[in-house]
FITORBA-366299 format. One record per residue (C-alpha): x, y, z. Coordinates in steps of 0.1 Angstrom, whole numbers. Layout:
<rs>
+-------+-------+-------+
|     x |     y |     z |
+-------+-------+-------+
|     X |     Y |     Z |
...
+-------+-------+-------+
</rs>
This chain:
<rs>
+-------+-------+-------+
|     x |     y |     z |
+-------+-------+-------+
|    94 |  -234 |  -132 |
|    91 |  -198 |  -138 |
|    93 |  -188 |  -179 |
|   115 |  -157 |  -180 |
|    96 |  -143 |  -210 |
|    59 |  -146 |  -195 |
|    43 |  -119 |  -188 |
|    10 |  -119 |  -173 |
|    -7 |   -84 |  -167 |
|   -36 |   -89 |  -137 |
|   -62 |   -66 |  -134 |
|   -93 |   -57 |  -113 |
|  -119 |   -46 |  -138 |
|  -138 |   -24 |  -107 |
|  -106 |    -9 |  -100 |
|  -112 |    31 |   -98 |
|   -91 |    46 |  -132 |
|   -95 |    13 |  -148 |
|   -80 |    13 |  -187 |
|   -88 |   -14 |  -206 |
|   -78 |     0 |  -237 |
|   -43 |     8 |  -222 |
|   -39 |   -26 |  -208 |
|   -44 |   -42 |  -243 |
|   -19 |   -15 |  -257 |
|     7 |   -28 |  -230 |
|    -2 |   -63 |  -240 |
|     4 |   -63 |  -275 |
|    33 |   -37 |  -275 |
|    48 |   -68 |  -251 |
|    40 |   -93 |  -275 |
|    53 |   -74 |  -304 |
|    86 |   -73 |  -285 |
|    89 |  -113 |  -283 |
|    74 |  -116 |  -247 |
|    47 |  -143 |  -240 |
|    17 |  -115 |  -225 |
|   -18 |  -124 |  -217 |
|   -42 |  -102 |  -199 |
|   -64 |  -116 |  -171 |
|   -94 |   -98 |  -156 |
|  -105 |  -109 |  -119 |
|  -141 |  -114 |  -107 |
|  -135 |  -115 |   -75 |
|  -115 |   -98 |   -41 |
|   -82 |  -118 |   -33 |
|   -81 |  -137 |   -63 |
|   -47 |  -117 |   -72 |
|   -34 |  -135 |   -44 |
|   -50 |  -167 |   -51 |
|   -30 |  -166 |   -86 |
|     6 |  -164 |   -70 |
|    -1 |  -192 |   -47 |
|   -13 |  -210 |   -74 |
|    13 |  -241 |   -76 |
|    13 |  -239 |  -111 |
|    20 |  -204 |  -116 |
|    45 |  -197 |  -145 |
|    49 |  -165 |  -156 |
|    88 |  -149 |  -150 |
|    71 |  -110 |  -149 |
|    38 |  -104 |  -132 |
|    24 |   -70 |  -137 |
|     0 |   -58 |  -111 |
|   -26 |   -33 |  -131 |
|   -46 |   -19 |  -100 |
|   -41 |     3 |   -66 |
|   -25 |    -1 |   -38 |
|   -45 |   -27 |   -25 |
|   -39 |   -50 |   -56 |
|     3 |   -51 |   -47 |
|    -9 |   -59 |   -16 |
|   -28 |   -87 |   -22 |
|    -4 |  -102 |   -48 |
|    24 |   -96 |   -18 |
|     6 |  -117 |     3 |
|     1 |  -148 |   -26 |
|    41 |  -146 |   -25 |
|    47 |  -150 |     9 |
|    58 |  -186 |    12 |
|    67 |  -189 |   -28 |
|   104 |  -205 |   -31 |
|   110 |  -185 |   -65 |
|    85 |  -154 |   -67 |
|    81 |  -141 |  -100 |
|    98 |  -104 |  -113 |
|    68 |   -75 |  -104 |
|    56 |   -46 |  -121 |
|    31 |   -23 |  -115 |
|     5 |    -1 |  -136 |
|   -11 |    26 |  -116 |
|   -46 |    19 |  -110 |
|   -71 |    29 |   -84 |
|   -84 |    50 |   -63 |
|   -50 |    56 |   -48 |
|   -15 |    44 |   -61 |
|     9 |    58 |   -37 |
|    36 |    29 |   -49 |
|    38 |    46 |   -82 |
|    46 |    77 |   -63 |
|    74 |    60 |   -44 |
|    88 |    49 |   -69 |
|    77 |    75 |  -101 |
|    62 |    51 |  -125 |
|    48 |    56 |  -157 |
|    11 |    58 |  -164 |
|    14 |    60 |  -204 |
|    11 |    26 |  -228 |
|    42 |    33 |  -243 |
|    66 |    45 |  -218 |
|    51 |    14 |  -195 |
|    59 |   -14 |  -223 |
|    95 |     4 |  -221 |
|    99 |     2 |  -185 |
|    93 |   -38 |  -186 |
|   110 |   -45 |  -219 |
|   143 |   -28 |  -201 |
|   138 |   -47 |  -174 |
|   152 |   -25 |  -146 |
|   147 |   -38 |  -112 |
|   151 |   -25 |   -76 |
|   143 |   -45 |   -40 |
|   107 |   -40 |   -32 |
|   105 |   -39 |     8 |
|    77 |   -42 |    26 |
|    63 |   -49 |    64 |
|    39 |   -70 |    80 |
|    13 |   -65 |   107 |
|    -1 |   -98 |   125 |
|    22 |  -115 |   100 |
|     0 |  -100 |    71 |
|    27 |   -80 |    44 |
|    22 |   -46 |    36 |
|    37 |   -25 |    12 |
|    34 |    12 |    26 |
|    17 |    12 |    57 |
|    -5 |     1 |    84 |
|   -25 |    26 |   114 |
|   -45 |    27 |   140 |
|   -69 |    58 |   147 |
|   -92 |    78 |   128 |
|   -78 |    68 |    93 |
|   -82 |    29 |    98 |
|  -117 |    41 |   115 |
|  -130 |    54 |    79 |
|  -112 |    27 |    61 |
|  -136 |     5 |    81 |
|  -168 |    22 |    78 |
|  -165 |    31 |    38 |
|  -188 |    18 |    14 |
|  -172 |    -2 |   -12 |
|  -201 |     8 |   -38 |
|  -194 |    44 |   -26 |
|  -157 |    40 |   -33 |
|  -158 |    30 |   -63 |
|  -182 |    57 |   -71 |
|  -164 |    85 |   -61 |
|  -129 |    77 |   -53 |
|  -112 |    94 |   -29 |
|  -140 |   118 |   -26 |
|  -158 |    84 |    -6 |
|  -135 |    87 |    20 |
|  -141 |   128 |    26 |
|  -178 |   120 |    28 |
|  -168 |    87 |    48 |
|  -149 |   109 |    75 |
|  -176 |   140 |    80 |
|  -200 |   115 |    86 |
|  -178 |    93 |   116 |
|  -162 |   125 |   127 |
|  -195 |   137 |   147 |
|  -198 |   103 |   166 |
|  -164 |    85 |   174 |
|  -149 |    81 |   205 |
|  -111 |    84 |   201 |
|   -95 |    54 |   217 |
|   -58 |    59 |   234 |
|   -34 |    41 |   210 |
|     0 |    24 |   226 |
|    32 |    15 |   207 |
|    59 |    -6 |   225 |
|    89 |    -2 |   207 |
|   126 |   -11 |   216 |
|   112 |   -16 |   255 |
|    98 |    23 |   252 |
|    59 |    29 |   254 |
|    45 |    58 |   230 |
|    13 |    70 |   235 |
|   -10 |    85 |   206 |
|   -39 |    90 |   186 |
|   -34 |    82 |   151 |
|    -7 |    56 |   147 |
|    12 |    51 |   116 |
|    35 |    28 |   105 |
|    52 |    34 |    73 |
|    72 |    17 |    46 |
|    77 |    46 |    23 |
|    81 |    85 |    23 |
|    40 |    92 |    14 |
|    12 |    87 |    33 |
|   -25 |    94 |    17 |
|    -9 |   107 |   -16 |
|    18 |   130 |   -20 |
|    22 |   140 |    12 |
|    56 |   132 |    28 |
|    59 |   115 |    61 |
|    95 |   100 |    63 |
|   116 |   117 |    43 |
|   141 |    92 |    47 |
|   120 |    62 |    45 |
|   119 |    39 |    12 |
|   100 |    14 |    -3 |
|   136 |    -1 |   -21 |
|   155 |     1 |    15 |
|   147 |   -16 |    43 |
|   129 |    -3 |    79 |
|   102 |     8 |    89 |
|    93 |    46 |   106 |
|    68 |    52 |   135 |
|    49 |    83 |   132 |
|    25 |    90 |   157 |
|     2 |   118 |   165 |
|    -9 |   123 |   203 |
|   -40 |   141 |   206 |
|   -65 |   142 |   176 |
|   -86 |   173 |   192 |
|   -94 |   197 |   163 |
|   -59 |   222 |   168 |
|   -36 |   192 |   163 |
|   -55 |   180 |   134 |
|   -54 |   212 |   117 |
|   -16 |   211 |   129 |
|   -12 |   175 |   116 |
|   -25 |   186 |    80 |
|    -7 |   218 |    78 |
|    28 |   198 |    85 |
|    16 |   172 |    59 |
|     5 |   197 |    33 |
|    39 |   217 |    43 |
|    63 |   190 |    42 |
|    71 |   197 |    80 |
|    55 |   170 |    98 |
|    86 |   159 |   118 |
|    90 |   194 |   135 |
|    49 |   197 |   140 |
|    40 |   199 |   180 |
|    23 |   170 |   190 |
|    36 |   146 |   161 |
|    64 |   122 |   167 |
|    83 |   101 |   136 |
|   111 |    78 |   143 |
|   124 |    55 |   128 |
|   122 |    17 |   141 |
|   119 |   -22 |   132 |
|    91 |   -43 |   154 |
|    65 |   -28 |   178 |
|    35 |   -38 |   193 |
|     4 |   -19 |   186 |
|   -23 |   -20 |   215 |
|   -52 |    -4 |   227 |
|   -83 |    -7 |   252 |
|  -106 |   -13 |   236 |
|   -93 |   -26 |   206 |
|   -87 |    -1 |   179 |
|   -97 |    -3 |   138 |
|   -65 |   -14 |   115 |
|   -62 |    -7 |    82 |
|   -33 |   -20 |    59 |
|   -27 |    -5 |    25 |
|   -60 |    14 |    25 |
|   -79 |   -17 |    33 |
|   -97 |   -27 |    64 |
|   -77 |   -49 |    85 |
|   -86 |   -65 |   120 |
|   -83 |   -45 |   152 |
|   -52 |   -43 |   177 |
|   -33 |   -54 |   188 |
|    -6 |   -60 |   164 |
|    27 |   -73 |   159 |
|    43 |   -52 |   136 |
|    80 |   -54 |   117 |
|   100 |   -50 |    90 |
|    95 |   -82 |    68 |
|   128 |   -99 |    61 |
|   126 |  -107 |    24 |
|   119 |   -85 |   -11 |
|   111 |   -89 |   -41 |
|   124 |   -74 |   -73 |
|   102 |   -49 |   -91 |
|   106 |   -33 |  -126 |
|   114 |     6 |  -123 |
|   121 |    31 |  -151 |
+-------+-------+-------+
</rs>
């Protein structure tokens, strides 16, 4: 049985922007407030996930200190719990576009405030092959240099890694002719994206009317990757005009079926995942996350 007042704060010690002294300030302004906190550090990948399916697993408020990648793999630990615990999140990592979504606090003390108040809203999220994510899931070149990046190099120089990552596959990929199959329609693309949220790769919007805390999913999809529609692509990201770029399409939709010949790279969340094809949808439950 969960313990409302248990807290325990997870975090990946590698994780790019780690602060350990931050998560101890969280920690004991918790306890100092009557909550039950402890801090654990993981040694290894997935073990966030191997905590929430843990039968034993107690603690009322679970608070996530890593990127992207870490909600992920704490998602997927809850998938088949009865009573999943309340979640927070402390921006970590090389990329935290959740705390974007949803504008959370990076400082000690406005953090501890956030939980002790205890506001929550639905966290939504998709799943691809039946695997949750959070934000999004593609095919193309993104989930291409997803694939190919060093881990060492990623941790070593953040998102510069994937910069580096990308000049270096750009010169020798073959693009490969993406297919979406949605609501009996076949699209035809790229790069395809499947988004949970408004932000794709940081602060760039993508769905302006897509959110984490509602339910659906949006398609975007981009059909030709030659050099002109990529600089087009970036200048609609960078611009906040994507949806009225040439050559970009973004709908809005709930299933589809991602394939490809041969099969394409997928990434989920900014980590590698599989190759099409893939089942993708809008996953039917939520969980409740603390919000300022």
């Amino acid at each position: 049985m969960l313990k409302p007042d248990k807290v325990l704060i997870v975090a990946n010690p590698t994780a790019g922007g780690y602060r350990g002294d931050l998560l101890e300030q969280v920690r004991g302004g918790l306890n100092a407030a009557g909550f039950d906190a402890t801090l654990h550090l993981t040694t290894h990948a997935g073990e966030i996930g191997e905590l929430c399916k843990n039968p034993d697993f107690d603690a009322g408020i679970l608070v996530i200190a890593g990127g992207d990648g870490s909600v992920n793999d704490a998602l997927a630990g809850l998938q088949d719990c009865p009573l999943p615990p309340t979640l927070a999140v402390i921006p970590f990592g090389t990329a935290n576009v959740l705390a974007l979504e949803l504008n959370l606090p990076r400082r000690a003390d406005e953090i501890i405030q956030m939980i002790i108040a205890g506001r929550t809203v639905s966290l939504h999220s998709g799943t691809a092959n039946s695997h949750p994510f959070v934000l999004m899931t593609s095919s193309g070149f993104d989930a291409e240099v997803v694939h190919a990046l060093p881990l060492s190099l990623k941790r070593r120089f953040g998102k510069l890694a994937y910069v580096v990552t990308a000049l270096r596959l750009i010169r020798k990929r073959s693009p490969v002719q993406l297919r979406a199959e949605v609501n009996g329609t076949m699209i035809e693309g790229k790069l395809i994206v499947v988004t949970n949220g408004r932000y794709y790769g940081g602060p760039f919007c993508v769905a302006p009317q897509a959110s984490v805390s509602h339910p659906g999913l949006y398609l975007l999809v981009l059909e030709r990757d030659d050099p002109l529609s990529i600089l087009r692509f970036a200048l609609g990201l960078v611009t906040n005009r994507l949806g009225r770029t040439k050559g970009v399409c973004v709908m809005a939709c709930d299933t589809l079926r991602l394939t490809s010949a041969p099969p394409s790279a997928v990434q989920i969340d900014g980590d590698p995942y599989g190759t099409t094809p893939a089942e993708i949808a809008a996953a039917p439950e939520s969980f409740a996350i603390i919000v300022p």
